[in-house]
KOLDRENLUM-261172 format. One record per residue (C-alpha): residue in one letter; x, y, z. Coordinates in steps of 0.001 Angstrom, whole numbers, plus 500000, padded with zeros to 6 digits. Layout:
N
aXYZ...
This chain:
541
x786428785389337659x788418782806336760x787966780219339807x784433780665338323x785477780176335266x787099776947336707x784320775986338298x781775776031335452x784578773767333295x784143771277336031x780510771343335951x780614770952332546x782947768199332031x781443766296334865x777487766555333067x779463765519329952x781078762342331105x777493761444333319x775152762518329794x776114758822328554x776155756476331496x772719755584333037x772674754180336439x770074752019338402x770209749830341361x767423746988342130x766746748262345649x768801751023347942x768262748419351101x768912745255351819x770006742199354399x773748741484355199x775054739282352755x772391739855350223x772764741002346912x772926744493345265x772295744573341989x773906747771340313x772908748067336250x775154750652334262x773332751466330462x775317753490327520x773803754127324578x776279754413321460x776783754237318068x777676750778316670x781734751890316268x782151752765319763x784720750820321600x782988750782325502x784920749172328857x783294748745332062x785586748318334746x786582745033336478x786715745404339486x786577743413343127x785456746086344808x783075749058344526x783920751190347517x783348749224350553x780942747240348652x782246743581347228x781926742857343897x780726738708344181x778915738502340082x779988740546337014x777165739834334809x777438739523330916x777125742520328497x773492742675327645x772702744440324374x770238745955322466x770306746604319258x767865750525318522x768952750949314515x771911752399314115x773017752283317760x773391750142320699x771973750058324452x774940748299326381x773803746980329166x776184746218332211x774873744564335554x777372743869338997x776050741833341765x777830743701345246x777018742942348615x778430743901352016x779040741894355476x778822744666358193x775560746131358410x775558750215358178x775315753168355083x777946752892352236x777912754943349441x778651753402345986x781044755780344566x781311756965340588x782344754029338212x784204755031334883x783862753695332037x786006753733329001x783980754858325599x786109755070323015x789109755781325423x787034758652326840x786149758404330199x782356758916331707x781194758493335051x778234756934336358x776311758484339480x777623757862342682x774272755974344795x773950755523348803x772305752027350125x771871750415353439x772501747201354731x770657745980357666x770944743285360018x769094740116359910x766331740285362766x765397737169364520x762326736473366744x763082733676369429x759665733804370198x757705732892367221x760660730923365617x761175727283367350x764402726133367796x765542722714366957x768229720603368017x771011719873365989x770231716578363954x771989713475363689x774448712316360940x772329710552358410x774308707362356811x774024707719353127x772570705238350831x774718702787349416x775470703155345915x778168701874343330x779211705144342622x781006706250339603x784232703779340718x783017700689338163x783100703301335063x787112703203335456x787191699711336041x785104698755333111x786704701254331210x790555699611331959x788974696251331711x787426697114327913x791123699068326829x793128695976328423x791212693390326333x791346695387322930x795316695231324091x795750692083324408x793579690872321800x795533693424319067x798653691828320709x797536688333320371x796730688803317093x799653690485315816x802079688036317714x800395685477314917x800459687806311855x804279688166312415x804997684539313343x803219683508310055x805103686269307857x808495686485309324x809729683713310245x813619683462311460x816076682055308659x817461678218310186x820224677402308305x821453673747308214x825219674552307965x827654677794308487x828343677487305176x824627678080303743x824420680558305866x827607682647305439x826463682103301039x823246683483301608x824355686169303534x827190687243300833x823781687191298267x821355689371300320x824632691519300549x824766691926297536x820995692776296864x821115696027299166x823991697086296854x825630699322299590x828598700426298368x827262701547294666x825024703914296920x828066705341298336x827503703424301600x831432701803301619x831669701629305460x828571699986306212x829715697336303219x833080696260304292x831102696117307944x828502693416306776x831598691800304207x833717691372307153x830956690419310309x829765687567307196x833380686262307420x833673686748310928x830749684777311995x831477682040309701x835213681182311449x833894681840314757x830836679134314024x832874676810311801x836791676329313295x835684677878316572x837651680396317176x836729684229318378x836947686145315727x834162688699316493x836470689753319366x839857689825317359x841619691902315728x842770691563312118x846216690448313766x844747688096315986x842103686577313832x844504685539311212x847285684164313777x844182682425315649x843531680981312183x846923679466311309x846848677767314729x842795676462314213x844269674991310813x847468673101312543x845657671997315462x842475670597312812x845176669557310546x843464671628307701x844770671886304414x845153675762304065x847546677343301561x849291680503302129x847443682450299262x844414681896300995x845636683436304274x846769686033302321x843847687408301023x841725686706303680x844300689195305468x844462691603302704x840319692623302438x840293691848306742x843092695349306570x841608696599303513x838276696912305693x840002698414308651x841599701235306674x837933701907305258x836266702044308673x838732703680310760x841530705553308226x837772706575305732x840004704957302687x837769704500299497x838450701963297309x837972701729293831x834811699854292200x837219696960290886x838749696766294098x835093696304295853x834649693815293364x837810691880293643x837196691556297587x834364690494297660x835760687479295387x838213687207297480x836136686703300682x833437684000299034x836749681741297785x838412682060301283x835191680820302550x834532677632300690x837879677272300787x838253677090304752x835243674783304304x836508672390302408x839319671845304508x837960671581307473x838004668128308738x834669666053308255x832910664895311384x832291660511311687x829158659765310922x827824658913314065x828305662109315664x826549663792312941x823925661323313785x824022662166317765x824405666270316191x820860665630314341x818894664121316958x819901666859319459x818730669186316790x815738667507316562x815038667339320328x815848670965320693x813060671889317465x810574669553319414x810872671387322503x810783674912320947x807337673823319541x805898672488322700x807185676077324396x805487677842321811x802174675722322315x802153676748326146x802774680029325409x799976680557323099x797726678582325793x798428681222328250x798050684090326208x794683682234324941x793676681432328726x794446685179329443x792369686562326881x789365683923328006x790101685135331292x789834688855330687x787073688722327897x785111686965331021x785464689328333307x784451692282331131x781215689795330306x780668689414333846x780617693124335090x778356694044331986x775687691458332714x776048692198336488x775525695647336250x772658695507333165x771300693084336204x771365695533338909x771113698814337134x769399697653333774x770561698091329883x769985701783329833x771277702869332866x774709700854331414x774260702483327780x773655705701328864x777097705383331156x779052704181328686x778040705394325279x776997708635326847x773390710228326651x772833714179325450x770243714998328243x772337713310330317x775417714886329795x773140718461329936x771567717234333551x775287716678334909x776869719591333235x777741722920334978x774690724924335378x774428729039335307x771990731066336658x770899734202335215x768526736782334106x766574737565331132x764359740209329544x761867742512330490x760176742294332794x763292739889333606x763248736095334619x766106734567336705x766335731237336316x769292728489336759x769803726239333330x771975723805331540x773458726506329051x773377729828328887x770643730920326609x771264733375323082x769184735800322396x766725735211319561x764509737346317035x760598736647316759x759804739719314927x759708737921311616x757143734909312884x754360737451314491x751826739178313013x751874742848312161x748796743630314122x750143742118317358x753761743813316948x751898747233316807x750867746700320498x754144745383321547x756490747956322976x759426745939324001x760114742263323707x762893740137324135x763339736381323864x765910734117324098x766577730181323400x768385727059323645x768067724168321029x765780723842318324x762778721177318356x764763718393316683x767112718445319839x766901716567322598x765839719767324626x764764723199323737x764248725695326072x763042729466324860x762221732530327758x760349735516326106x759041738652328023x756659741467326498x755893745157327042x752980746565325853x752705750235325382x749404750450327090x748229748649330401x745997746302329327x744785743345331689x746475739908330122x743744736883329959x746556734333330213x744551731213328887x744579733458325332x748173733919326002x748739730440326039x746696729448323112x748720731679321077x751742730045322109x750409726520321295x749003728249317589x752772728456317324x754108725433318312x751321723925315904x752389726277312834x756372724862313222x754554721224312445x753608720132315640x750472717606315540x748272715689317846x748430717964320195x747101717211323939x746324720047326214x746307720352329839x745978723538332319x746917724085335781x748091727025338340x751644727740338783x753135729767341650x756808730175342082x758678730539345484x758044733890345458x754471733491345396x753949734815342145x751167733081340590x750455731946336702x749132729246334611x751284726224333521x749925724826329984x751402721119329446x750948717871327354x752209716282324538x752669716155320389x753800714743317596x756359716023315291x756820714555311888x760062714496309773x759349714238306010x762644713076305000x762809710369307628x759042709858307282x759154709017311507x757246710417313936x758698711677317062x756423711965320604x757327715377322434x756721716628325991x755782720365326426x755604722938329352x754893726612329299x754689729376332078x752838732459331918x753050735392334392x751735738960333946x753233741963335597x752153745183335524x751277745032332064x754017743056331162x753895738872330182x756804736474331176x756957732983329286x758717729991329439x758712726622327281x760034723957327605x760122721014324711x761806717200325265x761131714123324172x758698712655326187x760239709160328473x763425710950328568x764162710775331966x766902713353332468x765159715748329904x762389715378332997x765202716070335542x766758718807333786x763001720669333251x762021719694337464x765327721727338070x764921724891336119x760899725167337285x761990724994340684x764595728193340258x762602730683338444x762786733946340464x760249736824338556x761514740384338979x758514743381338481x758485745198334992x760018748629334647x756809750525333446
């Protein structure tokens, strides 16, 4: 009794975990390499936490496309809707085994399913065969190499343009101090020191640095001795021998205290003495009299080598200026140069290529930029489309913009879109069930469709009607022309392209539109593209 007992648990928990996982493949055969498409549905309420698995492989099956969670919103719960593409390389029967999935950290199986993969059969006889061909040189082309080089070219002149023009801005509004003699420029100094008003900021060290490099500088330029390099020591014994050797007229008191604020200064750079406010005061005094004092006794120069002194000045100021005239020359020539170049490639290329092929390039253009993005291919609705386009496309709601009487006959529909009109392209896929079989006149179909794009404001509306049969050999009608659209605000007109497909399966109508400006060539590239991969897949009925 009990392993029956047993037994009828696992029964019981195994129908329990199936009761909410659904499971479907698109066809139980196939070719070697082809795809499997395996769809997994749960239907729960809109709190449930659901995981499908990710995984590479299902059994001995691969796992080469984990599709996006479709789903479906049926009032107060959803459909989930999982698909995995799988496919196998050895031909022979596999059995895809049970796949759990997580709802609500519960675990639920789906049904196990057996397919069979076949090899690829090839008749000799009524296929030719062809030799191999030869290499084909491709065409010549510019390539996408000048885009970097005009770029560099462009950022290079800004540069040196911003450069040239700063270089003047600064030359104008700085412009170095020349001071005639070491004394004017050892006074102004001691003012500007003054002005920063270091050391009643607390700033001592960096005070007695600038008091002392001020008083420094001046001996060093004026007796010529090194008294950067010295010590206090050796500065002041440099000094006495400077004064005997110049014969200048130095009393000891001024020695003195030029010694005195010299070791004062030491002890507050290296020893971190702080002297009082007076003190700071007093030396600084103390520095300006030693000053004018060692300037008035140094020896005076004879006239006539202050005359020799001036013209070498003079020479030296002319020559600076005539450096400075060459440079700017260059840096003018340069510019000339580079602003030339740039010129040239832009008129060569608007030559060769024309203006909009350059504008779009540089400045970018939005259908462009769609056509050379990375496309995706999937499915949508039901009966679904597959179909390869810029962007993936959102699901959209047309309940609201149909009429009552034609929702009554609708069982299922789906649609979904990318852009709106004012874009540059908008793109919508919409599939219907109806829940009876009715035979679809197609032409109505599409007159309905253009009723719409008329009621959203479109106007002067041309209308033309041709077959349409994909490479599946599905055929339908393709309804295409052009329209006005007119914005109030702007009060413009805009001319629009249009396309629609229409295909009915059992029961079922498939529709595509497609909406551009018209003249826009890669809106025209982009629309070529996805026409040429729609792939129709049957209705469920």
């Amino acid at each position: 009794m009990k392993i029956k007992f047993y037994i009828f648990l696992f029964l019981l928990s195994t129908s329990l975990f199936a009761q909410k996982v659904t499971t479907s493949i698109d066809t139980t055969r196939n070719k070697i390499g082809a795809e499997f498409k395996l769809t997994l549905k749960t239907n729960v309420d809109t709190l449930s936490k659901v995981v499908f698995p990710n995984a590479r492989n299902f059994g001995a099956l691969e796992v080469i496309q984990s599709y996006p969670i479709d789903t479906i919103k049926n009032n107060d719960r959803y459909e989930l809707i999982k698909k995995y593409g799988l496919t196998q390389f050895d031909s022979g029967k596999y059995t895809i085994p049970s796949i759990k999935i997580l709802i609500n950290n519960k675990p639920f199986l789906s049904d196990s399913l057996l397919v069979e993969v076949n090899n690829v059969q090839v008749d000799t006889l009524k296929q030719k065969m062809f030799d191999i061909k030869d290499i084909i040189q491709a065409e010549n082309s510019i390539g996408n190499w000048w885009k970097y080089i005009l770029g560099l070219l462009l950022i290079a002149g800004i540069a040196a343009g911003i450069y040239w023009f700063v270089t003047k801005y600064k030359k104008k509004k700085t412009q170095e101090e020349v001071y005639k003699t070491p004394i004017e420029k050892a006074t102004s100094l001691l003012n500007n020191l003054e002005k920063k008003e270091l050391w009643q900021h607390g700033e001592i060290k960096a005070y007695y640095s600038e008091l002392t490099d001020i008083v420094r500088n001046y001996i060093e330029e004026a007796i010529e001795i090194p008294a950067m390099e010295s010590t206090t020591s050796e500065l002041i014994e440099g000094l006495k021998l400077a004064s005997l050797k110049k014969k200048m007229n130095l009393s000891k008191e001024t020695i003195e205290n030029l010694f005195v604020v010299l070791k004062q200064a030491d002890l507050v750079k290296f020893a971190k003495s702080k002297p009082l406010d007076f003190e700071i005061t007093e030396d600084r005094k103390k520095i300006e009299r030693a000053i004018v004092t060692l300037d008035k006794s140094i020896p005076k120069v004879v006239e006539a080598e202050d005359d020799m002194l001036l013209n070498e000045m003079q020479r030296q100021e002319q020559l600076k200026k005539e450096l400075q005239k060459q440079r700017k020359k260059r840096i003018q020539t340069a510019v000339g140069v580079l602003v030339g170049s740039v010129l040239t490639v832009f008129i060569f290329l608007v030559a060769t290529k024309g203006f909009d092929y350059v504008k779009d390039n540089i400045f970018g253009h939005p259908s462009k930029e769609l056509l050379e993005g990375e496309w995706v291919k999937s499915e949508y609705g039901n009966p679904s489309i597959r179909i390869e386009t810029p962007k993936v496309l959102t699901r959209v709601d047309l309940t609201k913009t149909l009429p009552r009487n034609g929702m009554a006959l609708i069982k299922e529909m789906q649609s979904f879109a990318y852009g709106t009109l004012t874009d540059n392209f908008y793109l919508m896929i919409s599939t219907f069930q109806y829940k009876q079989d009715q035979q679809i006149d197609l032409s109505k179909s599409l007159d309905g469709t253009l009723q719409a794009i008329e009621s959203r404001g479109a106007q002067n509306m041309i209308v033309k009607q041709e077959e349409f049969e994909t490479g599946q050999g599905i055929r339908g009608i393709k309804g295409y022309g052009t329209f006005s659209k007119i914005d109030g605000e702007k009060k413009s007109s805009t001319k629009l392209y249009y396309e629609v497909l229409l295909f009915s399966q059992n029961g079922g109508l498939q529709q595509i539109m497609m909406i551009h400006q018209e003249g826009d060539t890669y809106a025209n590239e982009i629309a070529t593209r996805i026409l040429n991969s729609v792939e129709l897949n049957k209705g469920n009925n």
